[in-house]
C-alpha positions as CSV (number, residue, x, y, z in Angstrom):
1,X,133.1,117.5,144.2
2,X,132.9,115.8,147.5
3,X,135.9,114.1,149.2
4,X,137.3,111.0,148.2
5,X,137.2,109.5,152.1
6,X,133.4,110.6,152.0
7,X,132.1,108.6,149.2
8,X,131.7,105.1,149.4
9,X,132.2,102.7,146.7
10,X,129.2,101.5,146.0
11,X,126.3,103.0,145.1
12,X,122.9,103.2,144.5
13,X,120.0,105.4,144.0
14,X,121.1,108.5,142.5
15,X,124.4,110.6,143.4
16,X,125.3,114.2,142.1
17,X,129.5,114.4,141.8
18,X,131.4,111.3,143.0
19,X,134.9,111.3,143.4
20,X,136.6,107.8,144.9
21,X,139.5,105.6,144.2
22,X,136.9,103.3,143.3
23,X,133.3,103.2,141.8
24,X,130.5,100.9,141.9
25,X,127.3,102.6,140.5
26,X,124.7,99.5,140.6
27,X,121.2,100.2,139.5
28,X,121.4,104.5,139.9
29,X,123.2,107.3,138.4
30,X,125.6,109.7,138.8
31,X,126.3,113.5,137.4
32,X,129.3,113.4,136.7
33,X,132.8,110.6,138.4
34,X,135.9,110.8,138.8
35,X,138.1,107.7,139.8
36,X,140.9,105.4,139.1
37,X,138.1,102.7,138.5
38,X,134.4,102.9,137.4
39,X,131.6,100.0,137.1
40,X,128.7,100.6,135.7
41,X,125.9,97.8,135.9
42,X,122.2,99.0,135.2
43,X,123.2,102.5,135.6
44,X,124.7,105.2,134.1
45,X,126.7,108.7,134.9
46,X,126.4,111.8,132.7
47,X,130.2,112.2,132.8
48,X,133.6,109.5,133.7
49,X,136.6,110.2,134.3
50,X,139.1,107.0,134.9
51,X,142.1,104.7,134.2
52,X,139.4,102.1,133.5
53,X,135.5,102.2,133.0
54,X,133.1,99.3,132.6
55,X,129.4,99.4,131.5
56,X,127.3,96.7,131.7
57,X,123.4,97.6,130.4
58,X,124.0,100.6,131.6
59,X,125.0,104.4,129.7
60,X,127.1,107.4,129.8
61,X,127.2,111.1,128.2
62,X,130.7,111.4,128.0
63,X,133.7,108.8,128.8
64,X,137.4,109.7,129.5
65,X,139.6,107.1,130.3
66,X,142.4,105.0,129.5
67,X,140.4,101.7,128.6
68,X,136.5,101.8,128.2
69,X,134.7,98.8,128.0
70,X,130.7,98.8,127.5
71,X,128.3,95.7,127.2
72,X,124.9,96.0,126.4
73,X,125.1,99.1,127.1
74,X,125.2,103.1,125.1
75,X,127.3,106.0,125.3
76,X,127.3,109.6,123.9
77,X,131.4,109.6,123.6
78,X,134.1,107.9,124.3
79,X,137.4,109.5,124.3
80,X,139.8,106.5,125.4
81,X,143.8,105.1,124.4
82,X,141.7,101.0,124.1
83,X,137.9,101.2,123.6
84,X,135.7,97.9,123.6
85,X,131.8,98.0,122.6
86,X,130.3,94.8,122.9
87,X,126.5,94.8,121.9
88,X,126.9,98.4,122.7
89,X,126.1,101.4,121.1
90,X,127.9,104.6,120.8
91,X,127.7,108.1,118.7
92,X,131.5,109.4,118.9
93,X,134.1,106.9,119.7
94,X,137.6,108.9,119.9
95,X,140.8,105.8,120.5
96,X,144.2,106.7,120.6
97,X,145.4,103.2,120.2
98,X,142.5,100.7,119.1
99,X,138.9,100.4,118.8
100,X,137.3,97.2,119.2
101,X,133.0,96.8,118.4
102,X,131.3,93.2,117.9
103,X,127.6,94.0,117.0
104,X,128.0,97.3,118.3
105,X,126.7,100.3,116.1
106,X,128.6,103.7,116.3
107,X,128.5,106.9,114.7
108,X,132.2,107.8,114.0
109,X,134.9,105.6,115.5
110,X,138.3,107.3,114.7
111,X,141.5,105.4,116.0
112,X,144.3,103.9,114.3
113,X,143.7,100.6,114.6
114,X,139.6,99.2,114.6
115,X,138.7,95.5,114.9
116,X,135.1,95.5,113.4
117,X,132.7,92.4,113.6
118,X,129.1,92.0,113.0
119,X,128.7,95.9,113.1
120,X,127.5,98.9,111.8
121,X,129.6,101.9,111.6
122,X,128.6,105.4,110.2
123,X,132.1,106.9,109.5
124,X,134.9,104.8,110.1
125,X,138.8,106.9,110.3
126,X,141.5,104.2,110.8
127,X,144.7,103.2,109.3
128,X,144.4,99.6,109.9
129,X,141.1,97.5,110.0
130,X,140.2,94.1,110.8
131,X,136.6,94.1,109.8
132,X,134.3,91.4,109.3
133,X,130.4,91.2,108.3
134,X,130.7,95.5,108.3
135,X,128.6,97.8,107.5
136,X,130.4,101.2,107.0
137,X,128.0,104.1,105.3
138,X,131.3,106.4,105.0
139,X,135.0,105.4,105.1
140,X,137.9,107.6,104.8
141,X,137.1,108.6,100.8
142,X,133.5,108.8,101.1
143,X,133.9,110.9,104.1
144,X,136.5,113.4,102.2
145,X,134.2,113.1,98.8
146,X,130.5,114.1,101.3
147,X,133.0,117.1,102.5
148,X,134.1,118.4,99.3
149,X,130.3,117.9,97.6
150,X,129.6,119.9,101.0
151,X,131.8,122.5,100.9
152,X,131.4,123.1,97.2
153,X,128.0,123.3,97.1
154,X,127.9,126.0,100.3
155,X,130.3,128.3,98.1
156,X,127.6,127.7,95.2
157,X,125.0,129.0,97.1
158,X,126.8,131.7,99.5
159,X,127.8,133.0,95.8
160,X,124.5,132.9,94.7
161,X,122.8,134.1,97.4
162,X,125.1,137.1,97.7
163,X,123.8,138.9,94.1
């Protein structure tokens, strides 16, 4: 990675590794960054790590941080304490604290606490939800149910296909 004092802020076009205090990606992409800030507007980064991260119609592979916000915008993961997806999509979202989506769609969100509005979830681990006008194909029992239909039905036909 290159040297903090090396990088600017802001960039645009496309960059390979960044590494900066702070990161403005505007209309390009990055490999992979690494800062206390990111902002992402009309770009995206294959890999962030940061205290804070901000997408605005814009997408990431993978997002580690403390607080994660995206707008408009997509992500592969997001492994976060606070996650926010705002008209935002997202396969895995991983919260240690909260996970907040108003018509977002996910694939798994797993934190303890989820406020849920005009969304569609496809596995939904939480101790505590505030949903409203959700969609949730699998919550905690379905999800345990699917697993033990799963897992019974592989020792069927391990057993069976073993004679």
């Amino acid at each position: 990675m290159a040297d903090e004092e090396n990088v600017p802020s802001e960039l645009r076009g496309d960059a390979g590794d960044v590494v900066a205090g702070t990161v403005v990606i505007r209309q390009g992409g990055a490999r992979a960054v690494r800062a206390r800030e990111v902002s992402i507007r009309q770009g995206g980064a294959g890999r962030v790590e940061a205290d804070e991260v901000v997408v605005t119609q814009g997408g990431i592979g993978l997002a580690r941080s403390t607080a994660t916000r995206i707008t408009a915008g997509g992500a592969f993961a997001v492994i976060t304490t606070e996650a926010h997806l705002e008209a935002a999509t997202a396969t895995v979202v991983l919260a240690q604290q909260q996970a907040r989506l108003e018509q977002a769609a996910a694939g798994v969100v797993a934190a303890p606490t989820a406020h849920v509005s005009d969304s569609v979830i496809g596995v939904l681990l939480a101790r505590h939800v505030d949903a409203r006008n959700v969609r949730v194909l699998f919550g905690l029992r379905e999800a345990l149910a699917l697993g033990a239909a799963a897992g019974a039905a592989l020792a069927v036909l391990l057993r069976w296909r073993a004679r």
